[in-house]
N, C-alpha and C positions, 0 to 999 in steps of 0.2 A: 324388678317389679315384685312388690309383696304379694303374697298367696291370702285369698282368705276365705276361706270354708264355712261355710253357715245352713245349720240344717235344724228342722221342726223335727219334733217329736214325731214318730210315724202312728197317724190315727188307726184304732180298732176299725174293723171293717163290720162292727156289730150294730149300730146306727149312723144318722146321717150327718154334715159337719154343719155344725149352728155356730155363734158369732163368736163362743170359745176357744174354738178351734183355727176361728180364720184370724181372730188373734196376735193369737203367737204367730201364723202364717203370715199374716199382714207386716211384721216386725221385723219377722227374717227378711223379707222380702225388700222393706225400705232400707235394712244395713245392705242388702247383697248392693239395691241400687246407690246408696251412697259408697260404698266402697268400689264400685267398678268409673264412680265418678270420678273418684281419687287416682284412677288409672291401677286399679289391683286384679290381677289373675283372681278371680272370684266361682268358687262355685257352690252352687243354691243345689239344698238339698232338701224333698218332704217325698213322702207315699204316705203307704198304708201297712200294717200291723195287720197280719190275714192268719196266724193260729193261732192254738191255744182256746182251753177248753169255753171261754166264753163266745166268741166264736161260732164253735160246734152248737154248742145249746142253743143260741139264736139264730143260728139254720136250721137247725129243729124245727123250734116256733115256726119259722118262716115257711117251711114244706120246701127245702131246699137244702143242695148238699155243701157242703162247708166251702168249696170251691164256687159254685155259683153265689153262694149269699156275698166270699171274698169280690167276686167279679162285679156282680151288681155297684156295690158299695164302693168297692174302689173308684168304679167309673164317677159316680154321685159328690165323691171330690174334687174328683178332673174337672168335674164340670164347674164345681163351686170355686175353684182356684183359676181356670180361664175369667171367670164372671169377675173377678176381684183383682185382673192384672195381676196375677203374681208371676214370676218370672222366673221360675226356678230352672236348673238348667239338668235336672234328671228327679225323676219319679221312680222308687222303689218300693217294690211291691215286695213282701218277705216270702211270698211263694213262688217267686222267679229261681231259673235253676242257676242264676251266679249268685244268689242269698244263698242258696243252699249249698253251695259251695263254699262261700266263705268262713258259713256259721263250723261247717264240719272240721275245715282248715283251721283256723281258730281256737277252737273248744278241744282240736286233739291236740295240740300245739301244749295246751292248757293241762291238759291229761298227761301228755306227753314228759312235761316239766314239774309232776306228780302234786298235780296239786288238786286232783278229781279224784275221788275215791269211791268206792261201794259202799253203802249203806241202809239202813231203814227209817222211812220219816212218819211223824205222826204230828199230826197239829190242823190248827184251825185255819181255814181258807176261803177266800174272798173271791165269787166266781167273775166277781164283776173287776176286782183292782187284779184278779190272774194272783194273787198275791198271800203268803202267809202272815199271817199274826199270834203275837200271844195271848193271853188273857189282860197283861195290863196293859196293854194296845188299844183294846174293845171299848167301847163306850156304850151303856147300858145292854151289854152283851152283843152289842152290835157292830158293824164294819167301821172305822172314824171315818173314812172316807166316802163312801154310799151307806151309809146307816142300813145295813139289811142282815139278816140275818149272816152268820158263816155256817161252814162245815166243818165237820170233822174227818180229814181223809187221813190213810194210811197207805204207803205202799215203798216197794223196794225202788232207790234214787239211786243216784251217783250224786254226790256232794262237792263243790265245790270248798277248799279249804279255807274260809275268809279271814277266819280269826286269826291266821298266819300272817296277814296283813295288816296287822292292827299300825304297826310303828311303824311300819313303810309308809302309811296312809299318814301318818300324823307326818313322819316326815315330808311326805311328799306337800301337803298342804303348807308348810313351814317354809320350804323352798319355793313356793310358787303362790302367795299371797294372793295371786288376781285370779287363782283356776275357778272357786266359784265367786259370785254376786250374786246380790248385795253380801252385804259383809255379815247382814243377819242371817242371810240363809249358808255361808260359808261357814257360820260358828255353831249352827245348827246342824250341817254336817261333821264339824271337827265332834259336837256331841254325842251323833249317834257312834263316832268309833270309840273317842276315850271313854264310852258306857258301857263299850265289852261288845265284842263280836262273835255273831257263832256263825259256825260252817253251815251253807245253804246250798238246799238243793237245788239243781240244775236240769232233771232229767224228771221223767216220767212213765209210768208203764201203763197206767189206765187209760191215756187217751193214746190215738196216733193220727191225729191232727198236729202235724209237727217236723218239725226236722228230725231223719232220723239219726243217732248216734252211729259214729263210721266204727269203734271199740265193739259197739254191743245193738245190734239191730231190734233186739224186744224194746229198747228207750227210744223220746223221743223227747229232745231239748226242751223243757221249761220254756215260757214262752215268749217271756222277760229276757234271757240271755241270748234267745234266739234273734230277739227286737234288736238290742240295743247294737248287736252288732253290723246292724244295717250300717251305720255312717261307716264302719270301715270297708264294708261289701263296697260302697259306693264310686273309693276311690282307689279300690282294685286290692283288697288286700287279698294273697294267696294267690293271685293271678298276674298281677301287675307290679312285680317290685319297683320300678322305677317312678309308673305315676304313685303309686303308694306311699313311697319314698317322698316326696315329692312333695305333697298334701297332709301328710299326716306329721306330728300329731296337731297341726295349726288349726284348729276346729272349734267352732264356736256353736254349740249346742244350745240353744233357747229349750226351755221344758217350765213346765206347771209346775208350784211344787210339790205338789199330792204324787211325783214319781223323782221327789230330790233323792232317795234312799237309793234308788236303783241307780241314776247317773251318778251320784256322788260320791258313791260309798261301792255299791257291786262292783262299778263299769270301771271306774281305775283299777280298782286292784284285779277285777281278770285281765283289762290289757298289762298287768303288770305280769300276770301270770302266764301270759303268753307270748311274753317275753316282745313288747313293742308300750311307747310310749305312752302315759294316761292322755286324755285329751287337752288340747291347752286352756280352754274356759268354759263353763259353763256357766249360763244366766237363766237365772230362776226370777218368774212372775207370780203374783197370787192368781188367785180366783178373778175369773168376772162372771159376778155375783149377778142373779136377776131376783130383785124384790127382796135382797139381803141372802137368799138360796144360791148354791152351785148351783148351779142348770144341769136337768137329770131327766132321761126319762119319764120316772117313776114321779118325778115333779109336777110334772107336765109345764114346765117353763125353757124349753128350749124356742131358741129363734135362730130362725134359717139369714143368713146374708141376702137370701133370694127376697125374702120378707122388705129388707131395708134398701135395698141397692136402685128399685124402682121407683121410690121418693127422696133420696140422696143423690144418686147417680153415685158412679164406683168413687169420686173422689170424696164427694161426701162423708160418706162410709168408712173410707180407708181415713181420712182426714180425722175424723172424730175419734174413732178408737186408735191412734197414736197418739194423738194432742190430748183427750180428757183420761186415756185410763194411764196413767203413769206406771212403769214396769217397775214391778217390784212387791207392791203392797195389794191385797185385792181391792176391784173395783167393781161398782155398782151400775149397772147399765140402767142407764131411764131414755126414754123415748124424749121427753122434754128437754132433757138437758142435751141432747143430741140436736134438737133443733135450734134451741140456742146458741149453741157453741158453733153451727152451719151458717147460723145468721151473721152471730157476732161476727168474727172472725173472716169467712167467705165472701158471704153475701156483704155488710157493711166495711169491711177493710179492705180485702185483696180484688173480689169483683167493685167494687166502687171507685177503689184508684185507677182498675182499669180504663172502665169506664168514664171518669171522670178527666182522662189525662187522653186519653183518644179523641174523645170530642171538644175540648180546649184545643186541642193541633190542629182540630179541621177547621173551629174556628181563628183558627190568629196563626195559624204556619203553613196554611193552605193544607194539611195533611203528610205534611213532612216531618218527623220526628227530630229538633233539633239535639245536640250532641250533650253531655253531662259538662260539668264545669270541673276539672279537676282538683279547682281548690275546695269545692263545695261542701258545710259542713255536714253533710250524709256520711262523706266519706270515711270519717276515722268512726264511726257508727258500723258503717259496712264490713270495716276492720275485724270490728270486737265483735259482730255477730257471726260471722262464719269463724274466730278462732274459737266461738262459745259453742256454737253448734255441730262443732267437728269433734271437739272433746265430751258433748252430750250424745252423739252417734256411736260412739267407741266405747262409752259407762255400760252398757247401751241405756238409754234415759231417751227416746223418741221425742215423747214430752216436752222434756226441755230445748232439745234442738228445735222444736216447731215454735215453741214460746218464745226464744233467741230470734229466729225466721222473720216471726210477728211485729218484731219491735221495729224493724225497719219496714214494713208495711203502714206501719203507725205513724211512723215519723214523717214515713214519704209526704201521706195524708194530711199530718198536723203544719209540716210546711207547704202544701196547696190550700189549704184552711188560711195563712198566715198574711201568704203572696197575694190568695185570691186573682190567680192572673186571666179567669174568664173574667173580670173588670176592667181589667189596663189593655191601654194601650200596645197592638203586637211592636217589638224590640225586642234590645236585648235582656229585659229584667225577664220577661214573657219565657225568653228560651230556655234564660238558666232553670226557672223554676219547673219547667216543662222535661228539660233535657234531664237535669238530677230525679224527676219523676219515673222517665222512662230508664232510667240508669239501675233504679232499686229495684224497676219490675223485671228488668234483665237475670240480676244477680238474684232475686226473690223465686224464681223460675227456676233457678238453677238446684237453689238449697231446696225448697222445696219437691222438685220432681218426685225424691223417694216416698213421698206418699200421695201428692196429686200427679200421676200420672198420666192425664188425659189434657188438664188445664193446664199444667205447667209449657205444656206442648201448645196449647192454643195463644197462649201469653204470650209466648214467643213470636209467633207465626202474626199475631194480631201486631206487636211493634214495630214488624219488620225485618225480623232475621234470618239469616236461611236456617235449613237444617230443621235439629232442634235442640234442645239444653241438654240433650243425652250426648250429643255432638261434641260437647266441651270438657275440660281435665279442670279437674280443681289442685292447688286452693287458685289455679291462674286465673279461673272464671269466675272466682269473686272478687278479683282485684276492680278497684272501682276504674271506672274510666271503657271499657268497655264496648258500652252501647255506640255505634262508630256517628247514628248524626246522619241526616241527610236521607235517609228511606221514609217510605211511604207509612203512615201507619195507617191501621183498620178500625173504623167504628163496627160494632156488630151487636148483636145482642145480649141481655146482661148473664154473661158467663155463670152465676151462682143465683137464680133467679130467689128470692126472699121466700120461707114455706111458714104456715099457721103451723103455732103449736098444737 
């Protein structure tokens, strides 16, 4: 059985999660379900990022201490990721005390193997990205990433030694072509190292919002190294050799690319430095973009999942931002295109075939769903779309795999369009076209699930099968033939009812 590891960025605990956030959430979530389809030891990883000085200042604000502001906020996720089906199979929080254990075990590991050292830093700092920059980073003297002012801090660090890693980095990328995606963000990180690396700090002495350093108790980890070692906290590093062993480095990290520098470039060369393998892939998405802007506070364009979920319903929701924002490039959120794309597709293909192939069986097969025909021309269709959308799961390309998905929704469609067999006479022309109907909503159910999670299960349940599509292994449940023939099937109401734009 393959292992396969898949975890989100862990959100700031400094605002609430909008439709950015549930994003990438949404993504990890539809790989974790296709791959646990495929019969894979799978484990789903997301929380929360709870220090670190932005953080502190926004419990400030809030008349609250850095702990409660973490507590509030973290819950305010749980909740927005229950609302959204996601499925993750552990939630970490960076101020739990096995994070702080790991980060300590780790980073002296790191120390240990001389590659943290004592120093003084001085540079410009971004309270919002937690983050250092230079001056030709800035864009009209400002953050590139939140446009706001920075600062100028100084203070005595411990430095991680990065630049020591320059050629191990370029090697490492050399030997392992597929660690990140797309290929443009992969040469975007081969960039930042062949452009010269300098040693960065890791520690801090003006805040203690933090983990504390086990060497030197006045520091307190940077906030960024402290983060990213969640995914190995997760699977038991410094505690669990075995599962550790076990899970790592098989890791598929989804991340924004306004934090590619830190995954791509930091986060191997300290697991290098502490002596355990880089992670095996990471996939980078753009922005999604509202009204051409990142969604920011300071915007005022953020939008809550809670906003859309009660005129979509979660599949809606989940449905559109895998199929319209294609992973990779940034994408533009519009309300209108989201209703289209719920019509087209939902409401006019997948609820209409339902629909229309349920009430054809009650009328001409008394409500018995006859069986597929196994010479039927769907089938070598059915073929090519589940080898298309297995290889689009795995890019990761969501997109593409639900585009793939569609085309046999389509087809089902264009052959009941063809047959026309609420005209004819019930026999056998009647069944075949009826039974190859219900054959494609079988296996449409199946690929599907990882992002309709609620319908794909009513699909099911509506033609007559037991269980549900979670119930079966691929690729054997898209083999055509299938649907066994002879059960009962369900008229019911129209699953994806039509919405005004």
């Amino acid at each position: 059985m393959a292992r396969y590891y898949v975890t989100t960025p862990i959100y700031y605990v400094n605002d609430a999660p909008h439709i950015g956030h549930a994003y990438t959430t949404i993504t990890a979530d539809a790989l974790a379900r296709w791959h646990r389809l495929k019969g894979d030891d799978v484990w789903f990883l997301t929380g929360t990022d709870e220090h670190g000085l932005k953080v502190k200042r926004s419990a400030e604000a809030n008349g609250l201490s850095p702990q409660e502001q973490a507590d509030v906020y973290s819950a305010r996720f749980r909740e927005a990721w229950a609302l959204l089906d996601i499925s993750n199979d552990d939630y970490i929080r960076t101020t739990e005390a096995r994070h702080h254990r790991a980060v300590r075990a780790l980073m002296q590991a790191a120390y240990n193997n001389g590659w943290i050292t004592l120093g003084t830093y001085e540079g410009l700092y971004c309270v919002a990205c937690e983050a250092y920059y230079v001056e030709d980073d800035l864009v009209d003297g400002l953050c590139p990433i939140h446009r706001r002012p920075v600062e100028l801090l100084k203070e005595s660090n411990y430095f991680f030694r990065l630049s020591a890693f320059s050629d191990r980095l370029v090697e490492w990328y050399a030997d392992n072509p597929g660690a990140v995606t797309p290929e443009a963000k992969r040469n975007e990180a081969l960039g930042l190292i062949k452009g010269g690396l300098q040693d960065i700090s890791v520690t801090r002495t003006s805040l203690d919002w933090g983990v504390r350093v086990p060497w030197d108790g006045k520091h307190v980890f940077y906030v960024w190294y402290d983060a990213l070692i969640n995914y190995a906290t997760a699977v038991g590093y410094g505690e669990d050799t075995v599962r550790f062993s076990a899970w790592w480095p098989a890791v598929h990290h989804l991340i924004g690319k306004d934090i590619l520098r830190f995954h791509c470039v930091y986060w191997p060369a300290l697991c290098m430095a502490a002596g355990i393998d880089p992670p095996h892939r990471v996939s980078v998405h753009g922005f999604l973009l509202v009204g051409g802007e990142k969604m920011s506070k300071t915007a005022f364009n953020q939008i809550s999942p809670a906003d859309l979920v009660p005129i979509f319903g979660v599949d809606g929701y989940r449905y559109h931002f895998l199929r319209d924002q294609q992973f990779g490039p940034d994408g533009d959120f519009s309300y209108e295109a989201m209703v289209a794309r719920y019509n087209a597709d939902l409401a006019n293909n997948l609820g209409n075939l339902l629909a229309r192939v349920s009430a054809v069986v009650h009328q001409k097969c008394a409500g018995i769903g006859p069986a597929p025909r196994p010479d039927s021309p769907l089938a070598g269709l059915a073929a090519e779309v589940y080898r298309s959308a297995d290889a689009a799961w795995e890019r990761p390309a969501p997109s593409e795999a639900l585009e793939a998905t569609w085309l046999l929704v389509r087809a089902a469609n264009a052959a009941l369009e063809a047959a026309e067999p609420w005209r004819a006479e019930p026999g056998p022309a009647v069944d075949a076209v009826l039974g190859d109907a219900l054959e494609v909503l079988r296996i449409v159910a199946v690929l599907a699930s990882p992002a309709l999670t609620r319908s794909a299960a009513e699909i099911w349940r509506r033609i007559g099968l037991p269980g549900s599509p979670l119930d079966v292994c691929l690729p054997e449940a898209a083999l055509w033939g299938g649907y066994p023939g002879g059960v009962a099937v369900e008229r019911g109401t129209p699953l994806f009812p039509r919405l005004k734009a």
